[in-house]
Residue frames relative to the residue before (quaternion, step in Angstrom):
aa qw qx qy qz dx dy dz
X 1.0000 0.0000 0.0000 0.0000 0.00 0.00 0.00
X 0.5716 0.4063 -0.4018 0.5888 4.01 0.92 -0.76
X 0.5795 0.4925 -0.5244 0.3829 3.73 0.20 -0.63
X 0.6678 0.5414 -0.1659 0.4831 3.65 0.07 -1.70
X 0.7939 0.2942 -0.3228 0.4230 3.83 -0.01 -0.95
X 0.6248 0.5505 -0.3671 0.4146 3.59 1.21 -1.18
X 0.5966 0.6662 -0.2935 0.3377 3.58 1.20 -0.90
X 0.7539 0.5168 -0.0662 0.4003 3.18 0.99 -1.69
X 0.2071 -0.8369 0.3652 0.3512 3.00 1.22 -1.42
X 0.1077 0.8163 -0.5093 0.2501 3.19 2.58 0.85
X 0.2759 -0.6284 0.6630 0.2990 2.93 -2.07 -1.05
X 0.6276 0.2108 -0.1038 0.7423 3.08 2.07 -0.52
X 0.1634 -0.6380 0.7334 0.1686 3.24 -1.77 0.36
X 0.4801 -0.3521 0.7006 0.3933 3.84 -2.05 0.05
X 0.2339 -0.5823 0.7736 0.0876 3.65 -1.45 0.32
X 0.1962 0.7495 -0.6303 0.0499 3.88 -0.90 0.40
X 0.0068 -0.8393 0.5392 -0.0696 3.55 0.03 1.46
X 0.2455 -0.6970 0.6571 0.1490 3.79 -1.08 0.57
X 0.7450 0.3069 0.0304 0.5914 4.03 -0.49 0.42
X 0.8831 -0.0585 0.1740 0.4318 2.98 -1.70 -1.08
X 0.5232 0.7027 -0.3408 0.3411 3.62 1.15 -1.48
X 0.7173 0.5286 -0.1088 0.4408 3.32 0.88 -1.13
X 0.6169 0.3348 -0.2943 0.6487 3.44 0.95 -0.77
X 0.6238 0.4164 -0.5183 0.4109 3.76 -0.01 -0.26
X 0.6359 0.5090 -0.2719 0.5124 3.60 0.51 -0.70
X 0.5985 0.2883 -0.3934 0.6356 3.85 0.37 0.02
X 0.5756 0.5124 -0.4572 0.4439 4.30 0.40 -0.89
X 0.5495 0.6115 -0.4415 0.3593 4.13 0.90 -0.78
X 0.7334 0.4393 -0.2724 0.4415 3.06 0.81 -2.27
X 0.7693 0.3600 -0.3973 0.3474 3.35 0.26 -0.78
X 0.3744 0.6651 -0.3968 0.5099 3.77 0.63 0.33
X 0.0444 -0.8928 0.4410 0.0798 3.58 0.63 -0.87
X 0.2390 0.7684 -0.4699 0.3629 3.18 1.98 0.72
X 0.8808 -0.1990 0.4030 0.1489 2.59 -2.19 -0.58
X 0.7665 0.3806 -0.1158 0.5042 3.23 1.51 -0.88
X 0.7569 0.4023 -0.2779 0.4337 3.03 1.77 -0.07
X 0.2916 0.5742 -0.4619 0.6098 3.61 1.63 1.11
X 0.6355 0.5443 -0.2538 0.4851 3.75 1.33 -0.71
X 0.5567 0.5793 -0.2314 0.5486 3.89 0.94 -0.13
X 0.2267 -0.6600 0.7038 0.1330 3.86 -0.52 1.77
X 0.8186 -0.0181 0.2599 0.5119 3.69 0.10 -1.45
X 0.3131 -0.6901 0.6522 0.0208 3.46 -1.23 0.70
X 0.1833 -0.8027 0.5570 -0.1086 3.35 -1.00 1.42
X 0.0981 0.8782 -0.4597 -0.0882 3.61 0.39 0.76
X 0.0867 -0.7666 0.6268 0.1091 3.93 -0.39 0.36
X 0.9113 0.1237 0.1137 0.3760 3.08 -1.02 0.80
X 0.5376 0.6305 -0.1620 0.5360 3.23 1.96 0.08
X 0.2633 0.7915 -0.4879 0.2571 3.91 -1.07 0.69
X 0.2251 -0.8084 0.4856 0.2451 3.59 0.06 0.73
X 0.7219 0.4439 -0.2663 0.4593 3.59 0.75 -0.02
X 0.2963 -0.8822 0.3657 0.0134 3.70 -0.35 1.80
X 0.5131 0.7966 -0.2929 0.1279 3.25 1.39 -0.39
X 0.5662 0.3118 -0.2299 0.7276 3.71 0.02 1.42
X 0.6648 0.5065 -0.4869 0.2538 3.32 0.52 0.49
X 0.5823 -0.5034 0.3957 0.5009 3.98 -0.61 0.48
X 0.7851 0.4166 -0.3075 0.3398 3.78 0.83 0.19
X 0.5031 0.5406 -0.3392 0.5827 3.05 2.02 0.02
X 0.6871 0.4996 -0.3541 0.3910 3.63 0.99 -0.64
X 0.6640 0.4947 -0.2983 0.4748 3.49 1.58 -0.73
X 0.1474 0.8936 -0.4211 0.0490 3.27 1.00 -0.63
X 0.7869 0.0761 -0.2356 0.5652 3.35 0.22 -1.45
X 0.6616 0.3707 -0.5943 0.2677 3.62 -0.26 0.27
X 0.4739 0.6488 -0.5267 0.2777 3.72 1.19 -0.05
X 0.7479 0.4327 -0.3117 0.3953 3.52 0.48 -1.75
X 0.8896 0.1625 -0.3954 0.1606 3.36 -0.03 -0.27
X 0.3241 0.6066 -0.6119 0.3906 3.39 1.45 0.89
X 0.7260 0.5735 -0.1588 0.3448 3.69 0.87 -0.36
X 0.3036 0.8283 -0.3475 0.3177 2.99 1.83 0.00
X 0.7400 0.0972 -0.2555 0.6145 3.67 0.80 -0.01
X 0.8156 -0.4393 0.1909 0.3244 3.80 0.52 1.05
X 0.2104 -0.8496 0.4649 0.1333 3.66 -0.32 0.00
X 0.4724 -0.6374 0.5980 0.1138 2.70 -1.45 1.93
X 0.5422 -0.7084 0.4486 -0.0541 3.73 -0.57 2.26
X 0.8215 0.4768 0.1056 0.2945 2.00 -0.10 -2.27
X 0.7116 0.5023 -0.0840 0.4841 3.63 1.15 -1.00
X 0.6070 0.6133 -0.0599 0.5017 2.87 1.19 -0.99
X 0.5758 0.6537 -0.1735 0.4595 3.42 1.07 -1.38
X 0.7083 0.6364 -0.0836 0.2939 2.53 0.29 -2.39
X 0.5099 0.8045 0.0484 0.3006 2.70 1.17 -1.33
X 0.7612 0.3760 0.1072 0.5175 2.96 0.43 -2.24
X 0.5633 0.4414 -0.2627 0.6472 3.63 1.49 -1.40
X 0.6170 0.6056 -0.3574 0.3533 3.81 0.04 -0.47
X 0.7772 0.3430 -0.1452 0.5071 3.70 1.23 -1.52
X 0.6497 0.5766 -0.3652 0.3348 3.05 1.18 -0.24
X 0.3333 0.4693 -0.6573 0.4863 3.44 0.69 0.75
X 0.7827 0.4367 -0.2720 0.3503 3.85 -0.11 -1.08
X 0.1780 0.7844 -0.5846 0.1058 3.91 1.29 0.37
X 0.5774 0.7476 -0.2244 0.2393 3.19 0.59 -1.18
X 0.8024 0.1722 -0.0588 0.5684 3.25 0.99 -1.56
X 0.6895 0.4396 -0.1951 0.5415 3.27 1.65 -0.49
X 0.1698 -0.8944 0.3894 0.1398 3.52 0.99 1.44
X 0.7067 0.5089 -0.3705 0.3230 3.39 0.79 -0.90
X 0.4688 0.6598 -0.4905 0.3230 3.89 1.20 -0.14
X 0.5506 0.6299 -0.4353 0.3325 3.33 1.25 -0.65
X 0.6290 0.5785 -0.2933 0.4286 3.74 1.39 -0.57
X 0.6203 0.6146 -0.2894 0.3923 2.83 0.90 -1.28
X 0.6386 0.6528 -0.1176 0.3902 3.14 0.78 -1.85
X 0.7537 0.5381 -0.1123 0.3602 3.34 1.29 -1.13
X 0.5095 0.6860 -0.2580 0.4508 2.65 2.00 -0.32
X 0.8489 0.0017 -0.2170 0.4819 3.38 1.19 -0.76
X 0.6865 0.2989 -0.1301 0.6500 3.78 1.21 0.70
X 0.5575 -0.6309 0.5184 0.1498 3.07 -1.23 0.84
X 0.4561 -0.6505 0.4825 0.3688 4.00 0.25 1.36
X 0.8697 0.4032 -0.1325 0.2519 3.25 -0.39 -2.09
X 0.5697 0.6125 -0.1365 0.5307 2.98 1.71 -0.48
X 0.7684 0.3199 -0.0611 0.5510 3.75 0.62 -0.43
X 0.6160 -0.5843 0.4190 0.3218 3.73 -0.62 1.32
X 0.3963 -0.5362 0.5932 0.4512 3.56 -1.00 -0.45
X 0.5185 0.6782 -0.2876 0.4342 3.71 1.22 -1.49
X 0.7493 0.2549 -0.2338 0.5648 3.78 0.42 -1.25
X 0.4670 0.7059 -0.4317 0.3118 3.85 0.41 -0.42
X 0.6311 0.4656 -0.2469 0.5692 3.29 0.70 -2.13
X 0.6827 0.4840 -0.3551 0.4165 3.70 -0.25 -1.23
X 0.7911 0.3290 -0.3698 0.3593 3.42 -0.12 -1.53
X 0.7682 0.4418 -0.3749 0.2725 3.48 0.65 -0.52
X 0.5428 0.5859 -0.3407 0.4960 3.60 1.59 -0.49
X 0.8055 0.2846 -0.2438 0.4590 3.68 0.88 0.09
X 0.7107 0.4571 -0.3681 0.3879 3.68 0.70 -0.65
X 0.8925 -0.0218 -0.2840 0.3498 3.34 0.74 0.90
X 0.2394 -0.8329 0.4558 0.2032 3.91 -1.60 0.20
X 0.8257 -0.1568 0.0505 0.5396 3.00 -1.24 -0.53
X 0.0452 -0.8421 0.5333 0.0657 3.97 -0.65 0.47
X 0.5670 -0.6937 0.4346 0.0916 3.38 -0.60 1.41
X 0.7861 -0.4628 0.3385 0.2310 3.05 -1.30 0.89
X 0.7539 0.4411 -0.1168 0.4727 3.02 0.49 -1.77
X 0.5440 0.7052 -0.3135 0.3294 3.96 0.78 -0.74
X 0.7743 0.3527 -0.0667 0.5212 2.54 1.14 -1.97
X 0.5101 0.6359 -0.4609 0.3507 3.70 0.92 0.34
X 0.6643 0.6180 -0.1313 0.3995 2.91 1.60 -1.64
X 0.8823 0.1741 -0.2169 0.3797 3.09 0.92 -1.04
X 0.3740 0.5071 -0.5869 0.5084 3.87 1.31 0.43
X 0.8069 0.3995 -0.2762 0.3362 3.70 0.00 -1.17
X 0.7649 0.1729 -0.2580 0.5643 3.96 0.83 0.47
X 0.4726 0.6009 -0.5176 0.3843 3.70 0.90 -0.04
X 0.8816 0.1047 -0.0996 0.4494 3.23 0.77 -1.14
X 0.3308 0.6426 -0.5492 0.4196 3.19 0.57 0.96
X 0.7793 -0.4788 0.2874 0.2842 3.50 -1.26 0.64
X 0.5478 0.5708 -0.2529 0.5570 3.66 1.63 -0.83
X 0.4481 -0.5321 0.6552 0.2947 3.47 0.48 -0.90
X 0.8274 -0.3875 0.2476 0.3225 3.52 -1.58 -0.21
X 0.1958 0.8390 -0.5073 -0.0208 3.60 0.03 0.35
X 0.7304 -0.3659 0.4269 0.3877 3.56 -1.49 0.01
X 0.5777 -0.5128 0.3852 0.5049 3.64 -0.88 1.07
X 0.8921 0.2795 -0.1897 0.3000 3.85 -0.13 -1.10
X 0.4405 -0.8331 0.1603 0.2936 2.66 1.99 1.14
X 0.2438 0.7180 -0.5603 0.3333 3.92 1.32 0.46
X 0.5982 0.4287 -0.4321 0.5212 4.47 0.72 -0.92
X 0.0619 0.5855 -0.7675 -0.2536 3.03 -2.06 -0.30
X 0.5618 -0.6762 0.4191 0.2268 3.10 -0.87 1.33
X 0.7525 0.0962 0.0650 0.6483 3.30 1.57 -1.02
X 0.0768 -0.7913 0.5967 -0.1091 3.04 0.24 1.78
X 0.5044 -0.7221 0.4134 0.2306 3.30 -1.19 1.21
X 0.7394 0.3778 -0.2620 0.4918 3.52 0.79 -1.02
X 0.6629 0.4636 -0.4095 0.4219 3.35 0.87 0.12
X 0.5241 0.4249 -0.2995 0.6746 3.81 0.93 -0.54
X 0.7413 0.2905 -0.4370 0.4185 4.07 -0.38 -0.03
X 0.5229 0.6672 -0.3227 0.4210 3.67 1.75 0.30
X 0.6459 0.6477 -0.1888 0.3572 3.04 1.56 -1.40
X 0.1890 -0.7811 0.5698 0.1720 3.30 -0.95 0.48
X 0.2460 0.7626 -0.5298 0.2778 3.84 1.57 -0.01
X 0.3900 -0.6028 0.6140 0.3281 3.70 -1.32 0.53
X 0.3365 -0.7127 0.6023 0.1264 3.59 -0.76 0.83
X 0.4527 0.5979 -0.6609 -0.0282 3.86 -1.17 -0.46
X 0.3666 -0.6691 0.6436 -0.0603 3.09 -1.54 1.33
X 0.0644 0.8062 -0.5876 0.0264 3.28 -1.11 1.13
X 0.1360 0.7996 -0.5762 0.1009 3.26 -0.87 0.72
X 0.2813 -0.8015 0.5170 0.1056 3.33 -1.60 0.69
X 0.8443 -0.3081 0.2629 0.3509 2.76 -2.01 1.47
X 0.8095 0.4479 -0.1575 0.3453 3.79 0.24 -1.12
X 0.5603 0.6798 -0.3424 0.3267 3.22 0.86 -1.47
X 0.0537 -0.7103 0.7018 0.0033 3.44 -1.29 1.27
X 0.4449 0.7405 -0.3611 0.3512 3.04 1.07 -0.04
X 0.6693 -0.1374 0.1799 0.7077 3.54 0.99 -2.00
X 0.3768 -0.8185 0.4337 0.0003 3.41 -0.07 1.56
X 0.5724 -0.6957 0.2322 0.3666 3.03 -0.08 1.49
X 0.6203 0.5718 -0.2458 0.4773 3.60 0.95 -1.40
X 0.5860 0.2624 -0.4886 0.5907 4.48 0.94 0.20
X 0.6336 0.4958 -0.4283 0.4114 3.71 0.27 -0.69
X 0.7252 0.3980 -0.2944 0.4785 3.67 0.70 -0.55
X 0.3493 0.6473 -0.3510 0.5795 3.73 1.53 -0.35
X 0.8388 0.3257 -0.1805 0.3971 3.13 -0.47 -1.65
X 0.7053 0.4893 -0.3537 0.3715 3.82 0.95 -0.72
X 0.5634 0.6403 -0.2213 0.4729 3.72 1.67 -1.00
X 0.6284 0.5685 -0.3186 0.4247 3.84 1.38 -0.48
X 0.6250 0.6157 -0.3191 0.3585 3.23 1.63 -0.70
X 0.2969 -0.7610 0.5169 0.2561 3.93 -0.87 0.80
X 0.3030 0.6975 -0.5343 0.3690 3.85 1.23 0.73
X 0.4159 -0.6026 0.6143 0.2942 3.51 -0.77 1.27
X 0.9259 0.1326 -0.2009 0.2912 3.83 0.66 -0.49
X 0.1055 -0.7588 0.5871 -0.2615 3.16 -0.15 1.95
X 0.0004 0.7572 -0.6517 0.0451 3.47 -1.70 0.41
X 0.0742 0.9002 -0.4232 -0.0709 3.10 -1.08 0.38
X 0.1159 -0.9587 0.2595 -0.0074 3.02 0.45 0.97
X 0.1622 -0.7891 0.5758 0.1400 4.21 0.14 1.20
X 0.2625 -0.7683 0.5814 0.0529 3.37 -1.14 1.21
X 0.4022 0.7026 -0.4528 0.3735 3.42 -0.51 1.33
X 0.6724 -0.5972 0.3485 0.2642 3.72 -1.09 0.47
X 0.7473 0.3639 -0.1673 0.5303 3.23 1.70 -0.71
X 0.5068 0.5517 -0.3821 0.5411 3.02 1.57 0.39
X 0.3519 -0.7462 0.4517 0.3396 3.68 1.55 -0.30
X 0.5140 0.5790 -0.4039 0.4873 4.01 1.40 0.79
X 0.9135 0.0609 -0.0189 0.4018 3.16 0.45 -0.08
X 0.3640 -0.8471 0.3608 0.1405 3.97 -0.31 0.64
X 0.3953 0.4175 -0.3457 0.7416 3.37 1.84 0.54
X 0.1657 -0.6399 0.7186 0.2161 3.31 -1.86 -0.29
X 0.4031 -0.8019 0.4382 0.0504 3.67 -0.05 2.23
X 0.1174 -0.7070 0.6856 0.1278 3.93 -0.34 0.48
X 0.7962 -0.3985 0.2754 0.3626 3.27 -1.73 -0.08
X 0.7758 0.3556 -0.1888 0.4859 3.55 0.63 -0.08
X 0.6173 0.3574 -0.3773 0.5906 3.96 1.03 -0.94
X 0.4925 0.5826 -0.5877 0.2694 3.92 0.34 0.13
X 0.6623 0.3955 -0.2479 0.5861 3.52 0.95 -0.26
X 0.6935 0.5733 -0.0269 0.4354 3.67 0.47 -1.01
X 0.6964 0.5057 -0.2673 0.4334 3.52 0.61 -1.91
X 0.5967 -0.4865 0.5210 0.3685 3.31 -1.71 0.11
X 0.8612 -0.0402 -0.2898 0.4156 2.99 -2.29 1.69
X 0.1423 0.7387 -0.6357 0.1729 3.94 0.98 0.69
X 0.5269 0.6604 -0.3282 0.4226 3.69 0.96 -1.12
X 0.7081 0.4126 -0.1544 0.5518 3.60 0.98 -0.98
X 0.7592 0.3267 -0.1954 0.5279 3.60 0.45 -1.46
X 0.9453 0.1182 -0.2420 0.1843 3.36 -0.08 -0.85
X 0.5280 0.6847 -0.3092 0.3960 3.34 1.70 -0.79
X 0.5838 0.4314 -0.4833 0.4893 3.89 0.34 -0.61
X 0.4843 0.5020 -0.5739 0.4291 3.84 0.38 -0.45
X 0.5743 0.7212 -0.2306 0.3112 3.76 0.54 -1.00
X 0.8902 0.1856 -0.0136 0.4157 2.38 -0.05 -1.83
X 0.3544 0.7003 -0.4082 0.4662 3.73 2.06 -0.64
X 0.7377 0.5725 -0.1489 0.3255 3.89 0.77 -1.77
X 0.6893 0.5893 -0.2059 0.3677 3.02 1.67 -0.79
X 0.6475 0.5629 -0.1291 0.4972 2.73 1.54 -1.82
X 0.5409 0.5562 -0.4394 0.4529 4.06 1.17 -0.72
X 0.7770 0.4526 -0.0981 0.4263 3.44 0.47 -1.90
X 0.6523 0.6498 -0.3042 0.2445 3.73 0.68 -0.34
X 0.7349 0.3093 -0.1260 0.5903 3.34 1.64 0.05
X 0.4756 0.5335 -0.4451 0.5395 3.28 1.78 0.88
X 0.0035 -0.7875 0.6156 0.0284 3.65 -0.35 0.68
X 0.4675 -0.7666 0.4207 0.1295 3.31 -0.57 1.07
């Protein structure tokens, strides 16, 4: 953010996080620093400090200690993007797959890629932090659990525009923490906004990764975006 503002010669920036991006960007507000007086509006995709229902909260205990000396990501991925050309004959990838995107929903072309690159090798410690406070009642916190990522009295302070997106699919960040995490905020202007067919928003169902990626996003999900930007972009707090 000092990089970007010193650059620009802003005073505020939009924030638009996917994932983690997003939870770091609520960690600001609740911080009440310097960087969070810096913040026009906050965009979360796919984003939500609070995991409960997620295909990692249900695996939990068999995650941490297969993970006990970190996890090889990256390999693994690679992997996963690799078989998925072969869904077809190799039915169970469709699960797998489901875990972090929506199959039917997500090229094969961007698949391979997204998975051979959006992650690596992932440390011990990470994975303590985030199975062992994502989905715990607090929400995300610092390994020694002294942070809230989403601190209540500090977020019901904020006046940052909020808008939260998330999809129908996502096991990843289940729509219901993203909507959590957006409802804590005390900004008269907030939104949230579940992306899916039975929600009547959206004519795909968007998992945690084709929400950005997935086919006709350009159409389904980005004007949310860019609509959010253009409202909030000439309100300076």
């Amino acid at each position: 953010m000092d990089y970007v503002l010193s650059r620009t010669g802003a005073k505020q920036l939009h924030w638009i996080g996917h994932s983690m991006g997003g939870m770091l960007a609520i960690g600001l507000l609740s911080q009440q620093g310097k960087f969070a007086s810096g913040l026009r509006s906050i965009t979360l995709v796919a984003s939500g400090c609070f995991g409960a229902g997620s295909w990692h909260s249900v695996l939990r205990p068999i995650i941490l200690p297969v993970t006990a000396f970190g996890f090889p990501a990256g390999l693994i991925c690679s992997a996963i993007g690799t078989l998925s050309a072969f869904t077809r004959v190799l039915w169970f990838m469709y699960f797998i797959q489901g875990l972090f995107y929506c199959p039917s929903n997500t090229p094969v072309k961007a698949a391979r890629r997204l998975m051979a690159n959006c992650f690596r090798y992932i440390p011990t410690g990470v994975i303590q932090q985030f199975l062992g406070s994502l989905n715990s009642k607090h929400g995300l916190c610092s390994l020694d659990r002294k942070f809230r990522y989403a601190d209540p009295q500090a977020l019901q302070q904020s006046q940052v525009p909020v808008l939260g997106l998330n999809g129908s699919w996502d096991m990843f960040c289940p729509a219901a923490g993203g909507k959590k995490t957006v409802e804590m905020m005390g900004s008269d202007h907030k939104q949230f906004v579940c992306l899916g067919p039975w929600q009547g928003t959206a004519s795909h169902r968007y998992g945690h990764f084709d929400i950005m990626c997935g086919y006709d996003v350009h159409k389904k999900v980005f004007p949310y975006i860019t609509n959010w930007l253009e409202q909030h972009d000439g309100v300076r707090r």
